[in-house]
N, C-alpha and C positions, 0 to 999 in steps of 0.2 A: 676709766680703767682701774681694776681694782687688784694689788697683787696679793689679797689673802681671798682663797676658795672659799665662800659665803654661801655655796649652794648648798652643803651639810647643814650649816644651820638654818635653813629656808626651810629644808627637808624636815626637819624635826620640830620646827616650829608649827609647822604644817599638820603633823602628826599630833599632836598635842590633842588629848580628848575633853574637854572641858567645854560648858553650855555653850559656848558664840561658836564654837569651834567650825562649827557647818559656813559660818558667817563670815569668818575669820580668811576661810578656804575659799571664798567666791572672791573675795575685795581683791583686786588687781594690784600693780605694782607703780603706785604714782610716784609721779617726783616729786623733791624737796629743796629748796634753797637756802641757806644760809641768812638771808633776810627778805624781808617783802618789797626791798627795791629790786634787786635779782631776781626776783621771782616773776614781776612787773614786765619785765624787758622778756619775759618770752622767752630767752636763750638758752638751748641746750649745752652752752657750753660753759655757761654759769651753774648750771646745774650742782647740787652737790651728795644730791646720791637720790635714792630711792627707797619709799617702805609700803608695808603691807599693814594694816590699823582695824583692829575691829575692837572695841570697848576698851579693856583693859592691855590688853597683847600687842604688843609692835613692834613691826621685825625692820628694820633698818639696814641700810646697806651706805657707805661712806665710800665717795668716790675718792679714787686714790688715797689711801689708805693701806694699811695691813694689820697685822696682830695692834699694835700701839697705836690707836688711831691719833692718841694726841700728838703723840711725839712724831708721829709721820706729817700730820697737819700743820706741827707748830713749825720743822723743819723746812718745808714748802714755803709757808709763809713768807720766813725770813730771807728766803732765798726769793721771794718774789718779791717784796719789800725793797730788797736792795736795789735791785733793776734800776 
C-alpha cells in the first residue's frame, strides 16, 4: 500500500516522447525486492514495490512509502527492528 498517488507520475512518464518510448509503454509493471534473498522466496509480501524499465527511463513505485521515501522507510524500519 502506498499513501502518496503515483498514478500522475506513471501518467506522464508514459507520456514522455522520446526513441524507446513505444518500448517503454509495452513493458509491464514487474516487481522488485530489496535483495536477491527476498526476491528468492517468491513472497508477495516481501515485495518492495514495482517498476516499469526500458533503456534509460524507470519509473518505480515504493511500497509503503510517500512524498519522503527515506524517511517513511527508515521510520518503518526502526519500528520493525524494535519488535
Amino acid at each position: 500500500m502506498n499513501s502518496c498517488n503515483w498514478s500522475g507520475n506513471e501518467e506522464w512518464s508514459s507520456a514522455l516522447e522520446w526513441q524507446g518510448s513505444e518500448y517503454f509503454r509495452q513493458e509491464p509493471l514487474r516487481s522488485w525486492y530489496a535483495s536477491k534473498e527476498l526476491a528468492k522466496e517468491g513472497n508477495a509480501t516481501r515485495q518492495a514495490g514495482e517498476y516499469r524499465q526500458y533503456g534509460n527511463l524507470a519509473f518505480a513505485i515504493v511500497d509503503d512509502s510517500g512524498h519522503f521515501v527515506c524517511l517513511s522507510l527508515a521510520t518503518s524500519r526502526v519500528l520493525t527492528d524494535a519488535d
